[in-house]
C-alpha positions as a printed NumPy array, in Angstrom:
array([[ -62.195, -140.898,  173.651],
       [ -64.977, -138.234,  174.449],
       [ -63.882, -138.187,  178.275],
       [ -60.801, -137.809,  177.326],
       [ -60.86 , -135.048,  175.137],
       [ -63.745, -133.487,  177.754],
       [ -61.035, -134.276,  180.291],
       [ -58.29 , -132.227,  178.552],
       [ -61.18 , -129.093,  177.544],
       [ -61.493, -129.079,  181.465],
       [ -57.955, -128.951,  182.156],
       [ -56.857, -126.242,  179.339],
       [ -60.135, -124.152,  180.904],
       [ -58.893, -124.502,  184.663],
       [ -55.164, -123.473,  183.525],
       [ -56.413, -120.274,  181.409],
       [ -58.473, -119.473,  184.253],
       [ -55.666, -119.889,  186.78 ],
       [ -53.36 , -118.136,  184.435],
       [ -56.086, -114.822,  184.036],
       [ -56.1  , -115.081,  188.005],
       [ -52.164, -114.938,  188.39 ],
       [ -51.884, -112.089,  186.115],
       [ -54.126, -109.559,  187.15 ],
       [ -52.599, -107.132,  189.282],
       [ -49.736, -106.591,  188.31 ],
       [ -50.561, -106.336,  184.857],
       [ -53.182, -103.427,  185.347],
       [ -50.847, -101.647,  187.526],
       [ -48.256, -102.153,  185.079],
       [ -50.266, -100.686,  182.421],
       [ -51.862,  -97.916,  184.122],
       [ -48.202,  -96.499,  185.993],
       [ -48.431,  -97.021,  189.059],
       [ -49.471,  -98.551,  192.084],
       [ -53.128,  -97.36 ,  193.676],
       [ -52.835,  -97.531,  197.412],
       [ -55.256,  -97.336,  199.813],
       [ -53.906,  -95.629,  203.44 ],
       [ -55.341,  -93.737,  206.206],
       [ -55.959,  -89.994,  205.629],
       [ -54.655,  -88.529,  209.   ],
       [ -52.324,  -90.524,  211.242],
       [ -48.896,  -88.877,  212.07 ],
       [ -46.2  ,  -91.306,  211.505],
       [ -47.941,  -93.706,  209.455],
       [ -49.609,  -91.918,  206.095],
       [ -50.166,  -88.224,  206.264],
       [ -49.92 ,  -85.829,  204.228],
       [ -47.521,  -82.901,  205.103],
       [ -47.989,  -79.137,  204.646],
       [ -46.881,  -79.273,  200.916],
       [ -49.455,  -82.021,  200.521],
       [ -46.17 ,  -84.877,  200.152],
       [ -47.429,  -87.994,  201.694],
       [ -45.291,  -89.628,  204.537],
       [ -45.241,  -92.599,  207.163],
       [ -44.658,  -95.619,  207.559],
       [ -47.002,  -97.087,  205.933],
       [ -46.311,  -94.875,  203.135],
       [ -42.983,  -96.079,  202.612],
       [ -44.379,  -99.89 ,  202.644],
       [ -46.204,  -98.34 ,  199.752],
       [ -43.586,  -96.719,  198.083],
       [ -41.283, -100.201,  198.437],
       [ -43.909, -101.592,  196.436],
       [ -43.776,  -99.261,  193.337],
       [ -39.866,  -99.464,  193.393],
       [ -39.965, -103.49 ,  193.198],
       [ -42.464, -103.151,  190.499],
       [ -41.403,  -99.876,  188.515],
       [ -38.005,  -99.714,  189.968],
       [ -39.664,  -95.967,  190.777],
       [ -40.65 ,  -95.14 ,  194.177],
       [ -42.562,  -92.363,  193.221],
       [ -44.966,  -94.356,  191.098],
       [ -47.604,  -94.335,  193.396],
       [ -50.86 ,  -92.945,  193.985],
       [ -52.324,  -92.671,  197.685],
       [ -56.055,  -93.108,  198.241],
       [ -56.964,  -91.786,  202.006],
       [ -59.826,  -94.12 ,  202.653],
       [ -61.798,  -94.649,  206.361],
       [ -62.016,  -97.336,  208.305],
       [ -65.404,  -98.419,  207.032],
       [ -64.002,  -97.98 ,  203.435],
       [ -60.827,  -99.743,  203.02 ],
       [ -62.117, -103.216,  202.934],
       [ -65.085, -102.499,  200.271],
       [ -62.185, -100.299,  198.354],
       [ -59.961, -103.378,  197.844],
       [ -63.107, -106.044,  197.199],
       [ -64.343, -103.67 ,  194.036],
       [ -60.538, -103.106,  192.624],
       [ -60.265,  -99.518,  193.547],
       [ -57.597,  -99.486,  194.852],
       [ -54.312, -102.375,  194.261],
       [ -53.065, -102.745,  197.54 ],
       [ -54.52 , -101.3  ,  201.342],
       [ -51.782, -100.522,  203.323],
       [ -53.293,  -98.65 ,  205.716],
       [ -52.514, -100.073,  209.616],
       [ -55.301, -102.821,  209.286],
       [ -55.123, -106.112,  211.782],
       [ -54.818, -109.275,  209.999],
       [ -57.994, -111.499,  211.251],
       [ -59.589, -114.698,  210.7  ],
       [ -62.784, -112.978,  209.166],
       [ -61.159, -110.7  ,  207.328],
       [ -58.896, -112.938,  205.719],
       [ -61.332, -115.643,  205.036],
       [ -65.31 , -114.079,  204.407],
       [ -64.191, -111.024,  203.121],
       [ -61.466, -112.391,  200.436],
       [ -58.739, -111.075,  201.263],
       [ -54.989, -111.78 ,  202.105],
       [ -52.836, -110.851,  204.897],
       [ -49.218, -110.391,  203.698],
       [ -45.978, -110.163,  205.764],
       [ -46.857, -107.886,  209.206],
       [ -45.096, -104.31 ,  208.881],
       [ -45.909, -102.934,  212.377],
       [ -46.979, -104.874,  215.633],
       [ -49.302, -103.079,  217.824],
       [ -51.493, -103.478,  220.42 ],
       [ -54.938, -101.645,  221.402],
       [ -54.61 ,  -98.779,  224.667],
       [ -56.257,  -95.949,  226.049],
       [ -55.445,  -91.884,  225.963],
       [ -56.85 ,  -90.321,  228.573],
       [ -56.814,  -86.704,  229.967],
       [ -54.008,  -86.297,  232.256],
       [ -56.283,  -84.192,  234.806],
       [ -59.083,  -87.001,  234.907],
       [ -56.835,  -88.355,  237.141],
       [ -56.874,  -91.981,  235.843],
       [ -54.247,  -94.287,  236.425],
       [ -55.768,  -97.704,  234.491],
       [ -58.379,  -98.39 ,  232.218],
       [ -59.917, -100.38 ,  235.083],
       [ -61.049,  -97.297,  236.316],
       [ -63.006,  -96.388,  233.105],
       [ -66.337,  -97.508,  234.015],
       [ -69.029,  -95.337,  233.138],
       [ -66.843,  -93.936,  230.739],
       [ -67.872,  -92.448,  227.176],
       [ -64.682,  -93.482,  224.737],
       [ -64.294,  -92.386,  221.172],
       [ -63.425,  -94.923,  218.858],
       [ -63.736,  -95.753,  215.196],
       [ -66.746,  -97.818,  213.813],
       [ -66.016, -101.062,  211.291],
       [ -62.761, -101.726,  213.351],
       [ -60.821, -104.436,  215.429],
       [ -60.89 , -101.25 ,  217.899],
       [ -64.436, -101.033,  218.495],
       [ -65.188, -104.883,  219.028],
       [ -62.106, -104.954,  221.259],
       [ -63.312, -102.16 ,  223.628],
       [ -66.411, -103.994,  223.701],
       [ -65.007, -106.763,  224.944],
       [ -62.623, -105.045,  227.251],
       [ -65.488, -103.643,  229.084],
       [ -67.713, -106.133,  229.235],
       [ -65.12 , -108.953,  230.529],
       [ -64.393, -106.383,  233.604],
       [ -67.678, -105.958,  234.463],
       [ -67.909, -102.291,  233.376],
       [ -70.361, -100.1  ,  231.495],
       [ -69.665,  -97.229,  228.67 ],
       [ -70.678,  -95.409,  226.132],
       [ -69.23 ,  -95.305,  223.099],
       [ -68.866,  -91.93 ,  220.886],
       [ -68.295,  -93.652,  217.293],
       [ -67.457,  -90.972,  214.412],
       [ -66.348,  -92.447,  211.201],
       [ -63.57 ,  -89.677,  210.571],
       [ -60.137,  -90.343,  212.028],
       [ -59.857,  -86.405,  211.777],
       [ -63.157,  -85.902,  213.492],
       [ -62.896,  -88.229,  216.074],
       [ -59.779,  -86.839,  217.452],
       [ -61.164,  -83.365,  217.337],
       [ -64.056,  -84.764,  219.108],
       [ -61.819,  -86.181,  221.99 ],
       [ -59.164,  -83.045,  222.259],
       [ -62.244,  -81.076,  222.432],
       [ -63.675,  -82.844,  225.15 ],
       [ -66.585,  -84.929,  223.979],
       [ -65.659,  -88.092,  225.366],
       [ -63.547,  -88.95 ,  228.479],
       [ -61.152,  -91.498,  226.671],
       [ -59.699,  -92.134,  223.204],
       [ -59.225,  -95.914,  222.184],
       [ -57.074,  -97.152,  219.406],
       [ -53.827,  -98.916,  218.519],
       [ -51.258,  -97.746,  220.938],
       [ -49.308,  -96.226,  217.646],
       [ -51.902,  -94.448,  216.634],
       [ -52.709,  -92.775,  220.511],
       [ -48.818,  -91.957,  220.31 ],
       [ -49.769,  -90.448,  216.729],
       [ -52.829,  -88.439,  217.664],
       [ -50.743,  -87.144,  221.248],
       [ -48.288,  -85.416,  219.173],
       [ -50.626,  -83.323,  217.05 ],
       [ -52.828,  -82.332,  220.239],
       [ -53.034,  -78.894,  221.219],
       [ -51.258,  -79.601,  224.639],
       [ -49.706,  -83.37 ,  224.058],
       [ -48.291,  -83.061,  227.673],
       [ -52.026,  -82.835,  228.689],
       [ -52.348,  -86.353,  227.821],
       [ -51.603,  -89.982,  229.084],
       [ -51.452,  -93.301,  227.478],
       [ -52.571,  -95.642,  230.594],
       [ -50.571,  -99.202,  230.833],
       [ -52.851, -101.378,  229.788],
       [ -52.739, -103.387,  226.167],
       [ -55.864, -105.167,  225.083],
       [ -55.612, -106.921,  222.427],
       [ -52.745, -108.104,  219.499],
       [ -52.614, -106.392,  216.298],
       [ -50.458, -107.557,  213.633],
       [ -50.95 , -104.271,  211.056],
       [ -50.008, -105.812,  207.492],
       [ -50.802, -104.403,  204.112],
       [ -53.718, -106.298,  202.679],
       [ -54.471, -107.605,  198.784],
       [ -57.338, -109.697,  197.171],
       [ -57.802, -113.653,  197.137],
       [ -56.665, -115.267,  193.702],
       [ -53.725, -113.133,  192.408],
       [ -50.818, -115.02 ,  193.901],
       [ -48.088, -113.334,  191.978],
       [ -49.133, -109.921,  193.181],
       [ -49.345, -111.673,  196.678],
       [ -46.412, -112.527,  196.146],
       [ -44.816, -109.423,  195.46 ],
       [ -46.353, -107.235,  198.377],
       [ -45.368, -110.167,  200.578],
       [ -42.005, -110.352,  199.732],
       [ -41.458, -106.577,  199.605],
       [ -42.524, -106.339,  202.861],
       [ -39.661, -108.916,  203.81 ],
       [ -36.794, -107.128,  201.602],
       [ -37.35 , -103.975,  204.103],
       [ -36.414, -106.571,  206.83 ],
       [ -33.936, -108.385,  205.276],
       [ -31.954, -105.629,  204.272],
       [ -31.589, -104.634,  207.975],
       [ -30.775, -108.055,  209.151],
       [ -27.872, -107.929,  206.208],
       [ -26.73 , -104.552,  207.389],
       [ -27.746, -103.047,  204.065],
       [ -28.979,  -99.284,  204.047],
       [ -29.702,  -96.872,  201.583],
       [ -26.057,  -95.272,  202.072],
       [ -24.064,  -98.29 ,  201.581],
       [ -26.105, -100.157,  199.025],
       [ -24.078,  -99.4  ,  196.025],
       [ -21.381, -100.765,  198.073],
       [ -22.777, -103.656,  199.071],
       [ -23.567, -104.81 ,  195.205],
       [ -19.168, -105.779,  195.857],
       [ -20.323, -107.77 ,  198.548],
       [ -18.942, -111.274,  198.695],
       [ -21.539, -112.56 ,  200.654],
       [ -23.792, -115.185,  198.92 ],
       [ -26.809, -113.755,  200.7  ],
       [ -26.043, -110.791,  199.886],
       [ -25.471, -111.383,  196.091],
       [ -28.358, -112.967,  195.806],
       [ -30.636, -110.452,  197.447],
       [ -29.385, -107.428,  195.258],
       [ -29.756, -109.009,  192.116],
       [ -25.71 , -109.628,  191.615],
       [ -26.156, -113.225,  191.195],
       [ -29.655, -113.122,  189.441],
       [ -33.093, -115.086,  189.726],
       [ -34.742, -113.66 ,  192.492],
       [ -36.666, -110.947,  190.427],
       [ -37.778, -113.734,  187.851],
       [ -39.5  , -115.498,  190.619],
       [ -41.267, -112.835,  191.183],
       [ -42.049, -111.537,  187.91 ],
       [ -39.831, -108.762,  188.292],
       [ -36.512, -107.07 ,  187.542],
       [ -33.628, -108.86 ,  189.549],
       [ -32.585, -105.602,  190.755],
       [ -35.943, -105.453,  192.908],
       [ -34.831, -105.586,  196.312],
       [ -31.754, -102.682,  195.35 ],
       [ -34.53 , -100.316,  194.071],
       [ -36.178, -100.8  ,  197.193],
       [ -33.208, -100.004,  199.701],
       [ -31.739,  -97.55 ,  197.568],
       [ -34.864,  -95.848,  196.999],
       [ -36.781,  -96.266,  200.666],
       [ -34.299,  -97.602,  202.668],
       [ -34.345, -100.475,  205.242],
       [ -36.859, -101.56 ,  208.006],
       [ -34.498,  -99.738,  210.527],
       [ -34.687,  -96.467,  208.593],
       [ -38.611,  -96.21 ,  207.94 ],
       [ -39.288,  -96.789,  211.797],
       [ -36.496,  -94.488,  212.519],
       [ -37.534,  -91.648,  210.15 ],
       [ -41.395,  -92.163,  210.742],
       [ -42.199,  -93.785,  214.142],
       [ -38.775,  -93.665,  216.208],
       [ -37.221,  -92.248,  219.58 ],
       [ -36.327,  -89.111,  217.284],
       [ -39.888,  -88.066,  216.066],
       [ -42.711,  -86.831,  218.142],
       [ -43.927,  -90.292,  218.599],
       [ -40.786,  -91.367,  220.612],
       [ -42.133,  -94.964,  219.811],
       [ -39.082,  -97.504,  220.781],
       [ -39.149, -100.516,  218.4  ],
       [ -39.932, -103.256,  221.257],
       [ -42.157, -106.379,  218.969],
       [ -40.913, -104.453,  215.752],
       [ -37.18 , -104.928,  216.665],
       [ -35.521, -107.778,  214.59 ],
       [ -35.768, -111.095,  215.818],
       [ -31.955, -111.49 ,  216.356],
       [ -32.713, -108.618,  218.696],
       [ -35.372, -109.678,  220.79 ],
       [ -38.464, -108.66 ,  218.579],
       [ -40.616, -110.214,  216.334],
       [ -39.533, -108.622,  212.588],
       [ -38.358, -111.939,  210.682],
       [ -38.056, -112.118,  206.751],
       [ -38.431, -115.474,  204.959],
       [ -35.035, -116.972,  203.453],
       [ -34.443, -115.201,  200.442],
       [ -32.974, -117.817,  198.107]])
């Protein structure tokens, strides 16, 4: 009889414990107002703030998404600009509730350092800006080279291995700054810039002279860039994960910001169910059914945040290529909603 009450103790203390784990985020976001996101401080077309100090990019959207499927508010949000060395020690102490700030999902990182990996919002891949009048045509012709790169990143250990696999030498100019280290590079201080592709694209536009400048062909490395939340809180998980997927969904349904109210007369099943017509997605989620409407309505699609933020149309001119839906030859893909 004492092993079994002991038995039951056990039980009722793993369950509470499993219960206080579930709960967490969302509850302290909930009851402070909004959502505390970590992003980058200084990359154009992914967070940024503009002259008026508004924050914008595409990660900034993700971000927004999030406070409209929680608050059904986009503007419920509060941006921390954090460095590359400080976003993953940000999110491990509960400073901030969610990083989305164009970090590669990794074994390490989402295994030793706690953390989880939700649905990928931009694909990208590691390349090199160069001067155009160095005269280089491929980052085989780096050697001997001093490149500017970030420290604490997928970019550093990735240029490391770049050059050693290709039997090259060079020398590495590492400034913690993104600001800095682009000012360091536009001002001459190092002979190459490496980063994500994106981000080159990004840092081009800004540049005193961007037609002074060359991406070279070359793409080292995968990154799958996905906003990032702590081990043990599967609802809020949960919810970054799936908003993620809503922005994707809603393009693959053909639902926009401008037709969304129309769309809630929508026959479709799918389409029903997604908006919160025929309810019970939200209460899977912890949330109000009209989740996924507050989202579109409020930040639009996948289609339009690329298109706004990253597109042919802005100074990054980036096409979509991998970030193209998978019915069109890309790699965006959302979960079955239902």
């Amino acid at each position: 009889m004492k092993s079994l009450k002991l038995a039951v103790l056990v039980t009722v203390a793993l369950f509470a414990v499993s219960t206080l784990a579930m709960a967490g985020t969302l509850q302290d976001v909930r009851a402070k107002g909004f959502v505390q996101v970590g992003v980058n401080g200084g990359v154009f077309g992914f967070s940024m703030p503009d002259k008026k100090g508004v924050w914008k990019g595409l990660d900034v959207d993700t971000a927004k998404a999030i406070a409209a499927a929680v608050f059904g508010d986009a503007n419920k949000v509060k941006f921390v600009p954090l460095t590359a060395v400080q976003r993953l020690p940000a999110l491990q102490s509960k400073e901030i509730d969610v990083l989305c700030r164009n970090t590669t999902a990794t074994l390490t990182r989402d295994t030793t350092n706690g953390l989880n990996f939700t649905h990928v919002n931009f694909y990208d891949g590691q390349g090199f800006l160069v001067p155009k009048k160095l005269g280089v045509k491929s980052a085989k012709e780096l050697d001997g080279a001093t490149v500017c790169v970030l420290p604490g990143t997928t970019t550093e250990l990735n240029a490391a291995d770049y050059f050693r696999s290709h039997g090259m030498k060079w020398k590495p100019v590492v400034i913690e700054q993104t600001s800095e280290l682009n000012k360091a590079f536009f001002a001459g201080r190092c002979d190459c810039l490496t980063s994500d592709s994106s981000q080159l694209a990004a840092q081009r536009s800004v540049a005193p002279n961007p037609d002074d400048y060359v991406l070279l062909p070359e793409i080292i490395s995968k990154e799958p860039l996905a906003p990032v939340v702590r081990h043990g809180d599967d609802q809020w998980y949960d919810i970054v994960n799936w908003t993620v997927m809503a922005l994707i969904q809603a393009e693959e349904l053909g639902i926009t910001s401008k037709n969304v109210d129309e769309k809630l007369k929508s026959k479709d099943p799918r389409v029903k169910r997604f908006l919160g017509v025929t309810p019970g997605l939200g209460k899977a989620l912890g949330l109000d059914d009209k989740w996924a409407y507050n989202i579109v309505k409020q930040v639009g699609n996948y289609g339009e945040i690329f298109d706004r933020n990253v597109g042919p149309n802005t100074p990054l001119k980036l096409e979509r290529g991998l970030n193209a839906l998978w019915t069109k030859g890309g790699l965006m893909y959302a979960w079955p909603f239902r």
